[in-house]
Each structure stands twice: as structure tokens, then as C-alpha cells.
C-alpha positions as CSV (number, residue, x, y, z in Angstrom):
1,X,0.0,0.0,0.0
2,X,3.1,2.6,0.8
3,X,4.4,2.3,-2.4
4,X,1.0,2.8,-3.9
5,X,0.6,6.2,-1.9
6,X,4.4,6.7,-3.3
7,X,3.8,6.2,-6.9
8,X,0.1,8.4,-7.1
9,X,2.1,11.2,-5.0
10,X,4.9,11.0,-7.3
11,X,2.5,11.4,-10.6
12,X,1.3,14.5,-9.4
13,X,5.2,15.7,-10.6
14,X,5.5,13.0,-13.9
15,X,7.7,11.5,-11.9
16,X,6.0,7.6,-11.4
17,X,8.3,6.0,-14.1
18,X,11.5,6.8,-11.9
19,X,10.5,4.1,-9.8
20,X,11.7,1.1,-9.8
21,X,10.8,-2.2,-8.2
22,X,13.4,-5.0,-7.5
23,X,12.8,-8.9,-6.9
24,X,15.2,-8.7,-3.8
25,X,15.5,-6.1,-1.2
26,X,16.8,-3.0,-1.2
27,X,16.0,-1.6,2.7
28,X,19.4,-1.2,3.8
29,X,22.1,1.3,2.1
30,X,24.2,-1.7,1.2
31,X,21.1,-3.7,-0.3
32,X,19.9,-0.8,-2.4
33,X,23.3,0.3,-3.9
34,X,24.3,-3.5,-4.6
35,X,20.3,-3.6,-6.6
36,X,20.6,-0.1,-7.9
37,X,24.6,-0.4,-8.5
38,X,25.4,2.6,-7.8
39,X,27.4,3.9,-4.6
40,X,26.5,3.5,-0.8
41,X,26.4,7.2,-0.8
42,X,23.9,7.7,-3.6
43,X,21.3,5.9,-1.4
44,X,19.2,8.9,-0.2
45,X,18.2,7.3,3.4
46,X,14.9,8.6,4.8
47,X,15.1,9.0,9.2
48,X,12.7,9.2,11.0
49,X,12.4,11.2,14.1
50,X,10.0,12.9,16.9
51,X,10.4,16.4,17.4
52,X,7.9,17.8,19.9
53,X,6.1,14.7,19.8
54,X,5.7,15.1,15.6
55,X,6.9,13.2,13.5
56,X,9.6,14.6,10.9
57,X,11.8,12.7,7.9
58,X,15.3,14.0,7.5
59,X,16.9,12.9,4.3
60,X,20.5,12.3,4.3
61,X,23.5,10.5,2.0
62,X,23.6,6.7,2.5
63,X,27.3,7.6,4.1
64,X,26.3,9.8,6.6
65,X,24.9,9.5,10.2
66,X,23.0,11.9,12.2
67,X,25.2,14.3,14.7
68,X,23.2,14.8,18.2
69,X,25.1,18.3,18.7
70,X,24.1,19.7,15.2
71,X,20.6,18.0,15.3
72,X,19.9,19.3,18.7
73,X,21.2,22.8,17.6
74,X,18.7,22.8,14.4
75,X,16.0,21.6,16.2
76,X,16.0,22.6,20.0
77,X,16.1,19.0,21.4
78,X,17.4,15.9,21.1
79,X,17.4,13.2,18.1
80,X,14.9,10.8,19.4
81,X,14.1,8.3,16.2
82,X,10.7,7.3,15.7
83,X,10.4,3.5,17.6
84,X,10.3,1.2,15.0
85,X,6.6,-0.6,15.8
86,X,5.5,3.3,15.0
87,X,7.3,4.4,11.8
88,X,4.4,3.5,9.9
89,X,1.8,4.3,11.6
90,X,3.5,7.6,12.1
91,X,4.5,8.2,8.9
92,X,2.8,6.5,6.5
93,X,5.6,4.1,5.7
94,X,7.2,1.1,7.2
95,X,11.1,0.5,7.9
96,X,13.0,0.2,5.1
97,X,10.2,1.7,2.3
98,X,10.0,4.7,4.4
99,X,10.5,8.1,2.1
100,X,9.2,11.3,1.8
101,X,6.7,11.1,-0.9
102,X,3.0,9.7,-0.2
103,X,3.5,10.4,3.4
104,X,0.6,11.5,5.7
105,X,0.2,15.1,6.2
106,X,1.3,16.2,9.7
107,X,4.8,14.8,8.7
108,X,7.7,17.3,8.1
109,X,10.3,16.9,5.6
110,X,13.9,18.6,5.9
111,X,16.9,17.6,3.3
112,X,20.3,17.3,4.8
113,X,23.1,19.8,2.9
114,X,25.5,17.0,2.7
115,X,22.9,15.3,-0.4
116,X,23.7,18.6,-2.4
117,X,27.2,17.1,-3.8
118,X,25.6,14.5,-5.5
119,X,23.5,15.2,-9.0
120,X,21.6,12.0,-8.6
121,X,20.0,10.0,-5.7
122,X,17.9,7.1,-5.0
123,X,15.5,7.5,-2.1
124,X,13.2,4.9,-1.4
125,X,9.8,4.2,-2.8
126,X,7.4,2.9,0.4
127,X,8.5,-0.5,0.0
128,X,11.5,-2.2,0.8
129,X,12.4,-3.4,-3.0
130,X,11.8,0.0,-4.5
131,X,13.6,3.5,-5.1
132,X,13.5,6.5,-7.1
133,X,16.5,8.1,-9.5
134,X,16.4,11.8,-8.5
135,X,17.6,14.7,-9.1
136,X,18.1,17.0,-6.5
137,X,15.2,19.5,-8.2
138,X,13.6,16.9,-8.5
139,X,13.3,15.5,-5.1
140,X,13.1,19.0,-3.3
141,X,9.9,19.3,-5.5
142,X,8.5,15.7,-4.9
143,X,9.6,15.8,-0.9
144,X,7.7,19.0,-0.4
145,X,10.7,19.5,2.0
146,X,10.4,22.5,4.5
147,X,13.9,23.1,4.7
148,X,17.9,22.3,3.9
149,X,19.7,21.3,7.2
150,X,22.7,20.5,8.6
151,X,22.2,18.1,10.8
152,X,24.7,15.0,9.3
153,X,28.2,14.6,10.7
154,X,31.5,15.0,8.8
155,X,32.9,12.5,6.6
156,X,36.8,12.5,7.8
């Protein structure tokens, strides 16, 4: 059903035959670039988090992992992920499908500055054997994202 909501948000921006469905799974970063082959870093992941008991989706690079300081900093309290048994309910999407397109309404989107380096992505569809090529106009349109953000740490 996710990917469903996916696919009829997506047509609403011609962009339903981006999609692409796999026969094996593609939930983790390593599982999607192996399907997609591409690179673990071109796997736009989709978190999920709780801020002021809503739920928001922060988009980052497959390489990248959430820093408490700057996400506390951007948001006025600490990263506290979504518990997995509520992801979908939350959100509209379960673990590993979970992206920002289809998603219910009361759910923020923000895009993580560190995605801006790369001229295509591949976010998740709603399932977890599906994914979308992007661009990054592309997916700032399709997210509906409120804002860019710096929340990711520093690849060193």
C-alpha cells in the first residue's frame, strides 16, 4: 500500500516512471546500492524522528549519520528516532520503504546539505524493494521538504 501512496504522490510531478521495483531487497544502504549499482552514498536514506512529539523525515546521503550536537542545535532538542513498531503508523511508511513522498500530512520533511554534492539519488519508494532516480530538483519538489539542514556529521 506505501508504495502505492508513493507512486500516485509522485505522478502529481510526472515522476511515477522513476520508480523502480526489484525482486530482492533494497532496505538497507548496502542492499539498495548492490540492486541499484550505484554507490552506498547515492542511497538517499529517509530518518525518522520525533520532534515535539511530531513526527519529521530527515533525508541524508547513504554515508552519513545523524550528529546529536548539530541536530539538537537545528532543532531545540534531542534526536529521538521514531520507535520502530510506530514508523508506519506515524508516517505512513514502514522501515526500510520509508521516504518522503506519499507520506501523511502532519509529517515534516527537511533535506540534509550534505545530499547537495551528488547530482543524482535514489530514495526509497514505500517498500522495501523500490527506489527513485532523482535529481536534486527533483526531489526538493517531490519531498515537499520545509527546509535544507545540517544536521549530518563529517565525513573525515
Amino acid at each position: 500500500m506505501s508504495l502505492t501512496n508513493a507512486r500516485e504522490h509522485l505522478k502529481k510531478y510526472g515522476l511515477e516512471n522513476n520508480i523502480m521495483e526489484f525482486e530482492s531487497s533494497s532496505a538497507t544502504v548496502k542492499e539498495a546500492a548492490q540492486t541499484i549499482h550505484c554507490e552506498e552514498e547515492q542511497i538517499a536514506k529517509t530518518l525518522s524522528f520525533l520532534v515535539n512529539k511530531e513526527p519529521i523525515l530527515i533525508v541524508i546521503p547513504g554515508d552519513k549519520k545523524i550528529d546529536n550536537a548539530k541536530f539538537k542545535a537545528q532543532f531545540n532538542t534531542r534526536a529521538q528516532m521514531i520507535p520502530y513498531d510506530d514508523v508506519e503508523k506515524l508516517t505512513g511508511h514502514a522501515v526500510g520503504g520509508v521516504c518522503p513522498f506519499g507520506i501523511k500530512e502532519n509529517v515534516t520533511v527537511y533535506l540534509d546539505n550534505s545530499l547537495k554534492r551528488f547530482k543524482t539519488i535514489y530514495p526509497a519508494c514505500g517498500s522495501s524493494n523500490s527506489a527513485i532516480k532523482l535529481n536534486l530538483q527533483e526531489l526538493e519538489q517531490a519531498s515537499n521538504y520545509k527546509s535544507w539542514v545540517d544536521v549530518c556529521k563529517n565525513i573525515e
